[in-house]
N, C-alpha and C positions, 0 to 999 in steps of 0.2 A: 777858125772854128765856124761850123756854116750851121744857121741857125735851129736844124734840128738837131746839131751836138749841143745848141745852147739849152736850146726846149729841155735834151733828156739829164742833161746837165742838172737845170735847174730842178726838174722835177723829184730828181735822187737826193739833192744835195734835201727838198723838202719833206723829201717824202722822210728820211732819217732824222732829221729835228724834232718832227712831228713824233715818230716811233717812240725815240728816245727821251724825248720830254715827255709823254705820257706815262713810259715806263717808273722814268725817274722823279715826275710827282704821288703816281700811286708806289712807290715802293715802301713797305712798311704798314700800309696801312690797310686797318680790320673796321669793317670785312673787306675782304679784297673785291676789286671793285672792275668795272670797265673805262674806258676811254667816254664812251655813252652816258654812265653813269655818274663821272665827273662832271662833264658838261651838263646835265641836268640838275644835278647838284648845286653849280656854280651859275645858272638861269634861274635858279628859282632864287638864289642868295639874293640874284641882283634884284628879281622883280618883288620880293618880298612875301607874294604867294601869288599861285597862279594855275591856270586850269591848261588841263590835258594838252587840246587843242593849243594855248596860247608856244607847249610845250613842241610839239608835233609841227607846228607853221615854223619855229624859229630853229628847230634841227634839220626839217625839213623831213621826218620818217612819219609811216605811218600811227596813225591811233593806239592800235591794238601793239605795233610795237613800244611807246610809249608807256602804254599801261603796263605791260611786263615787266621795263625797265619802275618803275614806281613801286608795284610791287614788291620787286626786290627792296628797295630801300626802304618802302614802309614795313616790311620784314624787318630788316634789320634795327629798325629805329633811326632813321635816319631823317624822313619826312612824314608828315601825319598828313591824313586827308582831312577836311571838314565840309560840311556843307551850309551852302550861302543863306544866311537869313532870311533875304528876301524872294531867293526862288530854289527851294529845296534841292530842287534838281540840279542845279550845278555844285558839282565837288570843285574845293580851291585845296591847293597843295602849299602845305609852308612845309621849314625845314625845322626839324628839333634842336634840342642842345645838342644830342648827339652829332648831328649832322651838321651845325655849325666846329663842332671840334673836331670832325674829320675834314674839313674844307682851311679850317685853320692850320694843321698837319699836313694838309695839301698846299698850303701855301708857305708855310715853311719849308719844304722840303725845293722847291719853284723858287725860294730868297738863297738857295744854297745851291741851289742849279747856278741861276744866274750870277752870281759870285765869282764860281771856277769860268763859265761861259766867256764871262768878260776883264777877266786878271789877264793882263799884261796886255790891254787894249785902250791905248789911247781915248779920250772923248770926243776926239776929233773921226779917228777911224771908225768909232760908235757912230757916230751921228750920220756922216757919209754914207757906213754901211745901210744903216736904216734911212735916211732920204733915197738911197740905189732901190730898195725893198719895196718902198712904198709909191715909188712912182711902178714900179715893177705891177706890185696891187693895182694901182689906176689904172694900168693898162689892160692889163686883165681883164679887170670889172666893167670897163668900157666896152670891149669886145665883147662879152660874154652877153650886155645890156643891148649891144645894138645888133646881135644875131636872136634875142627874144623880141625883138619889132617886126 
């Protein structure tokens, strides 16, 4: 196999994890949501609350698509906007209960992915496969790093 069968190889094998792991965390759940709007969801879980921008710099899309995606969820009740104390003008984004109980349902549904994902896999072929992935990552990241200099 010569390395652009490896390239398109890898790219399929990723690109269909990615599909079907997003498919099969939001399956089930209300309101039906995006791949975007998970990950936004699950950035703000981590940062605890956090502005547009903070939003925008770590997906890497624009503003205005940002605010769209927010929108929707502060529609639904899923994240509430507030504005900061000390300098009116910035709005900060936390998540509601709603939107903690749909990221919980999100993450149950991700402990029942990875269940069937890894039955009848050694911890030894786990760990391999992921030491093979993650060096795979640092290669990546390297390249990607030393062709932005």
């Amino acid at each position: 196999m010569d390395i652009k069968d490896k390239c398109d190889r890898m790219m399929k094998i990723a690109m269909d994890i990615h599909k079907k792991l997003i498919a099969v965390l939001i399956k089930g759940i209300e309101p039906q949501l995006s791949k975007s709007h998970v990950y936004l969801l699950a950035y703000i879980r981590c940062k605890g609350e956090c502005i547009v921008t903070d939003i925008a710099n770590h997906l890497e899309i624009t503003l205005s698509a940002v605010t769209s995606l927010v929108d929707k969820l502060c529609n639904a009740g899923l994240v509430a906007r507030f504005r900061s104390e000390e300098d009116r003008r910035v709005v900060y984004l936390k998540l509601t209960e709603e939107g903690i109980k749909v990221l919980e349902a999100i993450e149950m549904n991700k402990n029942r992915l990875y269940e069937r994902a890894f039955a009848n896999i050694d911890s030894e072929e786990i760990n391999n496969f992921f030491g093979t992935i993650e060096k795979i990552t640092r290669n990546i990241l390297v390249s990607h790093d030393d062709k932005k200099q």
